[in-house]
N, C-alpha and C positions, 0 to 999 in steps of 0.2 A: 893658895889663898892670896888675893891681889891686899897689896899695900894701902891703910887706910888713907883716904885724901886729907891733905894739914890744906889747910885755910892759908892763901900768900896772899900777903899785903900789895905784894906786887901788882898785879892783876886788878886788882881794886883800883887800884891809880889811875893805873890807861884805863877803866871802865869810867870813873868819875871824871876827866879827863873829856872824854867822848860823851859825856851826857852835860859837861859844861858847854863843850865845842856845841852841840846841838843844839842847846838851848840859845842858843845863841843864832842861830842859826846858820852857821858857818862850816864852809866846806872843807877837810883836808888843807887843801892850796892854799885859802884863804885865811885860817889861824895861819899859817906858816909865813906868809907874806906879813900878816899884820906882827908876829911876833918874831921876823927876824931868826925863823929854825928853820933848817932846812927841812924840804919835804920827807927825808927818809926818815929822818929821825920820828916824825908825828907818825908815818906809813907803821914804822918798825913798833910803834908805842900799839897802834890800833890796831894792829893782827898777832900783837903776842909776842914779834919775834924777839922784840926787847921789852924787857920790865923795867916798869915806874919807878922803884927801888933804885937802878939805877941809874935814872936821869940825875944829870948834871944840875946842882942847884940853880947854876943861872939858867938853866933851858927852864927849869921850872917857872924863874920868878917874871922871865920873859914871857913863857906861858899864860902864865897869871894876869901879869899885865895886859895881856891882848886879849883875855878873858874878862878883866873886871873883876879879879877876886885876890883870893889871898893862895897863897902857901898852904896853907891851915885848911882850908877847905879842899883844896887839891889833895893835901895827904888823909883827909878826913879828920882831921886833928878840931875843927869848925863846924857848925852845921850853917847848913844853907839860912834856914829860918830857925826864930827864936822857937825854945822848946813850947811847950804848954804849958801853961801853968800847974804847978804842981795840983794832983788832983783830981783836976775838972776831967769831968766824964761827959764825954759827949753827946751817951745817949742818951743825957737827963738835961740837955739844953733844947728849949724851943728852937722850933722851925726859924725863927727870926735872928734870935745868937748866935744857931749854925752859921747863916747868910751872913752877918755882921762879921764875925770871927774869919771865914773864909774870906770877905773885903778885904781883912785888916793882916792876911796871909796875903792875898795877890797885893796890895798896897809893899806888901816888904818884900817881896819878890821883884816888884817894877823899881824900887828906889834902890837896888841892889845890881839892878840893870841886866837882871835875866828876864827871860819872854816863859810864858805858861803855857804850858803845851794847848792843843784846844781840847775841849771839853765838850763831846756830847750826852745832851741829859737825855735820859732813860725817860720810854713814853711812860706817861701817864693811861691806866686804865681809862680815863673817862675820855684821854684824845683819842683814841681807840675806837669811839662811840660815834668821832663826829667824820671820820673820813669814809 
């Protein structure tokens, strides 16, 4: 009978890590250069072979820094964006709220100095009609 899997925090870190680097849009060499860590150290975060768990707080806060973020958001301890308002259901907001609310999401995404992945929308039945 295999061993149940536990959930490592570890692993979390270099995945948040790599999805900060991305958004960013920066390669490997390029956090490294901007934050002053050598490249093995980011190589060894991004394939596993060392855990986030055990990065050195300064590689971290250096990290961060050439990130644009915090500590807290690296360890998950932050969220990226403010939560939602207690509550509110989305499926009971008009078409125009959704839009609005989404604005006022990429508005806090860009003044936090991350990029938003792109976005393609799903055809519409009636564009369908016209091609």
């Amino acid at each position: 009978m295999a061993a149940p899997q536990v959930f490592d925090p570890r692993d979390e870190i270099a995945r948040r890590l790599d999805a900060l680097r991305e958004a960013k849009s920066l390669t490997l060499s390029e956090l490294a250069v901007r934050a002053g860590v050598k490249i093995g150290v980011l190589s060894a975060l991004h394939t596993g072979r060392r855990k986030g768990r055990n990065m050195k707080l300064g590689v971290a806060a250096q990290l961060c820094r050439a990130l644009e973020t915090t500590v807290g958001v690296l360890l998950g301890e932050e969220d990226l964006l403010p939560p939602l308002p207690a509550g509110m259901d989305l499926s009971q907001l008009s078409q125009t709220d959704k839009d609005t609310l989404i604005i006022q999401l990429a508005v806090e995404v860009l003044q936090r100095g991350l990029q938003l992945p792109p976005v393609v929308a799903p055809r519409r039945s009636d564009d369908a009609d016209e091609s």
